[in-house]
C-alpha positions, 0 to 999 in steps of 0.5 A: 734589408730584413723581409718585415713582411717574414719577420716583422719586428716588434715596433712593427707589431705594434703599429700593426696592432694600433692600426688595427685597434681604431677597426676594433673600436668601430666594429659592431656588437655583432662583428665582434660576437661572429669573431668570439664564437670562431674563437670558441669554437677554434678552442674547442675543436683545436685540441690536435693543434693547441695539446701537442704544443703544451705538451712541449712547454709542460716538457720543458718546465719539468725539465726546469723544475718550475714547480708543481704550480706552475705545471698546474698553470700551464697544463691544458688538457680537453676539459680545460679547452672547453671550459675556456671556450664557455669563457668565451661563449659567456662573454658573447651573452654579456652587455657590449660596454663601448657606447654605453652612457655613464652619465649626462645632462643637459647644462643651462646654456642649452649643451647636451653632454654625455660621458661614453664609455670608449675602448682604450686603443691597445691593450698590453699584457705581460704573463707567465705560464698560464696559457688560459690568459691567452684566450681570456684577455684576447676575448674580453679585449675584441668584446670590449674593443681592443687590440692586444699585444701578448707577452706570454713568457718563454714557460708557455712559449709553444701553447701560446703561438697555438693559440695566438695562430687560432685567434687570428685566424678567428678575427679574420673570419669574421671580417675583423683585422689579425692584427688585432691580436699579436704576440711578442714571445720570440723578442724575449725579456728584451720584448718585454722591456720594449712594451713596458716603454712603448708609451704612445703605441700601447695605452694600458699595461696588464701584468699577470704572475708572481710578485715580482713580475708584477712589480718590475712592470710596475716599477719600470714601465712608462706605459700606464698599469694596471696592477693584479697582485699576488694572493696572500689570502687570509681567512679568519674564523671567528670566534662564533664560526660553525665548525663544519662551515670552517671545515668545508671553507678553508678546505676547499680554499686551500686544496681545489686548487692551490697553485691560484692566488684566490687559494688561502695562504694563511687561517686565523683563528680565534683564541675562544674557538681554537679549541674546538676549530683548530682539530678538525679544520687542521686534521681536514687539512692534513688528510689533504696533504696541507703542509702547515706551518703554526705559530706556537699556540697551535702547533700542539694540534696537529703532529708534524706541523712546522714553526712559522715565521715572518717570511711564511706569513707573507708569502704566496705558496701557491702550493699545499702549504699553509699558514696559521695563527691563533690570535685573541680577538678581531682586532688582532686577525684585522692587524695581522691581516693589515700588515701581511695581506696584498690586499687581494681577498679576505674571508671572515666565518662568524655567525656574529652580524656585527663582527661580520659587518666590522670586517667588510667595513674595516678590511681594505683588501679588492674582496672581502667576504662572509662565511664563503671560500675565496675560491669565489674570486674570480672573473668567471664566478663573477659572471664576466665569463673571463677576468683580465686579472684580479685588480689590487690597486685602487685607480680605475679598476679593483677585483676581477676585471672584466669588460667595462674595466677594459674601457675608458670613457670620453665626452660627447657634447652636443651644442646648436652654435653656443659660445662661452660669454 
């Protein structure tokens, strides 16, 4: 026989995690707050024990040729273990959302009910290469309630047992269970499989990455999920656009940080201003190392541009690549953003009111915005302190999510002997 307790098996795992998560959902504020600021500060002053492990796994996806993108994902370094502890410190300040009241009443026969929100039991979460994920969703889950079973791929293998041995030991200063927190990474793909299809031992389903991954759960998993999406982001610039706010905007959506899926993907821009747009935002983009790619009303403007196609139009580079498109009207921008979008973020830069208002109303992506850069979309930028992911399904949750994403609701009925006539 197997010594379970030196090698628990995955169904162990998550039965551990179950019978962790009912002392998580009775756990006070203030229990889960001493165990968020250990987590922090365990980020925070770890870097000898978390930085040698990303260097493995950075190590090993160069010797892969994952990519530039996903390097950058992977990367960890002291500001970005300080920004993640932040993270974790801005959730500490955030409204606790178990036992808040949604709604109630007090019905005619005299019956006080009220809908609660409640913890959905274990959370699982299936991730490639961003080790921020890590501490990001295990925060929100102990805010929120919530144990969670970490399925982080073989890309950020080493970080993520750094980490996940840090969590642990952070829940368990403060009184609440280790096994609240748990990772599957040493079962592999076959891990994954099983956690896809652990219907009564997991409650919800959370897939972060590329495309498809995220639709391999999506198609595959008897666990309910909620879905994150790839980011094939668009910007319009309308007609009336500033052309210094176009500059700065599609600048900064496209090279801050290209490897994200809030960075834009493809620039639409109005026949009537392409004359006067199209030069300095391309030439802003060019002087940034922007690879573009340009349907033939534009690929006179900038030497070196490349000839679009269909495929770029809906692909996610993640990279310092970009395409665009000159069309004719709003009407065109909102087709073309219809048929290629993954309903994630849009932007729109007017200074035309009614354009503005008929692209809010009309674009059915989970963020749509005016004259500001879809760099914005995120958890953090939102004020949830961390985001689970970036919902673009339409069934429970939709945009960044954060805390009260992370909870269902149950009713409390409160009688004094009524029955039903």
């Amino acid at each position: 026989m197997p010594d379970r307790a030196a090698a628990p098996t995955l169904q162990d795992k998550l039965a551990a995690a179950k019978h962790a998560s009912t002392a998580l959902a009775t756990a006070t504020t203030e229990q889960k707050h001493a165990a968020l600021r250990a987590i922090a500060e365990a980020v925070r002053t770890g870097a000898d024990r978390i930085l040698p492990a990303n260097e493995l796994d950075l190590a090993n996806g160069r010797e892969n040729a994952i990519g530039a993108g996903l390097l950058d994902r992977l990367r960890l370094d002291q500001p970005r273990l300080d920004a993640l502890a932040e993270a974790v410190e801005v959730v500490v300040g955030l409204v606790d959302p178990v036992g808040e009241v949604v709604r109630g009443r007090s019905l005619p026969n005299g019956l006080q009910i009220s809908q609660v929100r409640v913890p959905f039991g274990v959370i699982g979460a299936i991730y490639e290469a961003r080790p921020n994920v890590t501490i990001d969703i295990a925060a929100l889950a102990i805010k929120s309630g919530n144990a969670v079973v970490l399925r982080g791929g073989s890309a950020a293998a080493h970080s993520n047992g750094a980490l996940v041995a840090l969590l642990r030991e952070a829940l368990e200063s403060a009184g609440l269970p280790a096994d609240a927190v748990q990772t599957i990474d040493e079962f592999g793909r076959e891990g994954a499989t099983e956690l896809m299809r652990a219907r009564g031992l997991v409650d919800v389903l959370i897939p972060r990455g590329s495309a498809q991954l995220i639709q391999t759960v999506v198609r595959e998993s008897t666990v309910p999920v909620i879905e994150t999406g790839a980011g094939v982001v668009h910007i319009y610039l309308d007609e009336s656009a500033d052309e210094a706010m176009s500059v700065d905007i599609v600048r900064n959506a496209k090279v801050q940080r290209p490897s994200v899926c809030n960075a834009v993907e493809t620039v639409l821009v109005h026949a009537g201003a392409a004359d006067r747009l199209l030069g300095p935002v391309l030439t802003a983009l060019r002087e940034a190392q922007v690879t573009i790619h340009a349907d033939e009303r534009a690929i006179g403007v900038v030497p070196g541009a490349l000839p679009v196609t269909e495929e770029e139009y809906a692909t996610e580079h993640m990279a310092l690549e970009l395409s665009v498109r000159v069309v004719d009207s709003l009407d065109e921008a909102i087709a073309h953003i219809r048929s290629y979008s993954t309903a994630h973020t849009e932007s729109i830069i007017t200074g035309d009111l009614g354009n503005a208002e008929r692209f809010l109303r009309e674009v059915d992506s989970a963020v749509v915005m005016v004259n500001a850069s879809t760099r914005f979309t995120d958890g953090g930028e939102f004020g949830f302190g961390a985001e689970v992911g970036i919902s673009t399904q339409k069934l429970h949750a939709r945009g960044p999510m954060g805390l009260p994403e992370l909870t269902s609701t149950k009713w409390i009925v409160r009688g004094q002997g009524q029955v039903r006539g």
